[in-house]
N, C-alpha and C positions, 0 to 999 in steps of 0.2 A: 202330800197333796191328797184331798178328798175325796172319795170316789165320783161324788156330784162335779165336781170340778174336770177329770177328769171324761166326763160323758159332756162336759159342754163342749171341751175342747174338740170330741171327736164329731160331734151335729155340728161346729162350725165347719174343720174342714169338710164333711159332707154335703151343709149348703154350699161354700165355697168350691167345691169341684163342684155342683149343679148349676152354680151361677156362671161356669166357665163353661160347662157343653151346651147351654142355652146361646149364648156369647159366640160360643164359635159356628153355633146354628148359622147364629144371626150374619154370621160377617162372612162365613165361608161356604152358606149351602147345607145343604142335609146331607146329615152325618148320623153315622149308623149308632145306634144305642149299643150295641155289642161292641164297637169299640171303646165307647166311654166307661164300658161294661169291663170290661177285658183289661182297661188300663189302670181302674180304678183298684180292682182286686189285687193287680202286681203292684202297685202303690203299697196297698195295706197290708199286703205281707210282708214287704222287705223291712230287715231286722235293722234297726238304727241303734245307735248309741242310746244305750241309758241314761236319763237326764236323773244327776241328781238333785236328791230329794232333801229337803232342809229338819237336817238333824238325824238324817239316815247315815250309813256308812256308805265312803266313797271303794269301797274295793276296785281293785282294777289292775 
Protein backbone atom coordinates (compact mmCIF):
# COMPACT_ATOMS: atom_id res chain seq x y z
CA UNK A 1 0.00 0.00 0.00
CA UNK A 2 1.17 3.58 -0.73
CA UNK A 3 1.95 5.94 1.67
CA UNK A 4 -0.76 8.45 0.05
CA UNK A 5 -3.11 5.75 0.57
CA UNK A 6 -2.29 5.13 3.75
CA UNK A 7 -2.74 9.06 5.09
CA UNK A 8 -6.20 8.91 3.39
CA UNK A 9 -7.21 6.22 5.30
CA UNK A 10 -6.06 7.97 8.54
CA UNK A 11 -8.07 11.82 7.59
CA UNK A 12 -11.04 9.47 6.86
CA UNK A 13 -11.11 8.02 10.25
CA UNK A 14 -10.31 11.39 11.80
CA UNK A 15 -13.23 13.18 9.82
CA UNK A 16 -15.33 10.17 10.81
CA UNK A 17 -14.54 10.41 14.60
CA UNK A 18 -15.37 14.33 14.14
CA UNK A 19 -18.41 13.68 12.40
CA UNK A 20 -19.42 11.42 15.40
CA UNK A 21 -18.55 14.05 18.42
CA UNK A 22 -20.57 16.64 16.43
CA UNK A 23 -23.37 13.82 16.23
CA UNK A 24 -23.32 13.09 19.80
CA UNK A 25 -23.15 16.99 20.48
CA UNK A 26 -26.22 17.06 18.72
CA UNK A 27 -28.29 14.30 20.11
CA UNK A 28 -26.99 14.10 23.74
CA UNK A 29 -25.95 17.85 24.89
CA UNK A 30 -22.50 19.30 25.43
CA UNK A 31 -19.93 17.08 25.70
CA UNK A 32 -16.54 17.89 26.85
CA UNK A 33 -13.64 18.13 23.97
CA UNK A 34 -11.29 16.43 26.47
CA UNK A 35 -13.16 13.48 26.29
CA UNK A 36 -13.32 13.17 22.64
CA UNK A 37 -9.84 14.25 23.23
CA UNK A 38 -8.92 11.52 25.59
CA UNK A 39 -10.77 8.77 23.68
CA UNK A 40 -9.43 9.55 20.45
CA UNK A 41 -5.75 9.20 21.55
CA UNK A 42 -6.49 5.65 23.38
CA UNK A 43 -7.96 4.62 19.95
CA UNK A 44 -4.78 5.61 18.12
CA UNK A 45 -2.59 3.85 20.12
CA UNK A 46 -3.92 0.62 20.57
CA UNK A 47 -1.78 -1.92 18.63
CA UNK A 48 -4.15 -3.95 16.11
CA UNK A 49 -3.21 -6.70 13.98
CA UNK A 50 -1.19 -6.17 10.94
CA UNK A 51 -3.12 -6.04 7.80
CA UNK A 52 -1.35 -7.78 5.31
CA UNK A 53 0.15 -6.15 2.57
CA UNK A 54 -0.08 -7.68 -1.17
CA UNK A 55 3.18 -9.21 -2.14
CA UNK A 56 4.61 -8.53 1.27
CA UNK A 57 5.41 -11.57 3.59
CA UNK A 58 2.80 -12.79 5.91
CA UNK A 59 5.10 -13.75 9.08
CA UNK A 60 3.31 -14.60 11.98
Amino acid sequence: MRLVERYQEAARTMIAAARGFVAQTALFGDTSVEVFHDGLRGLMSLGGPARSEPGGSQAG
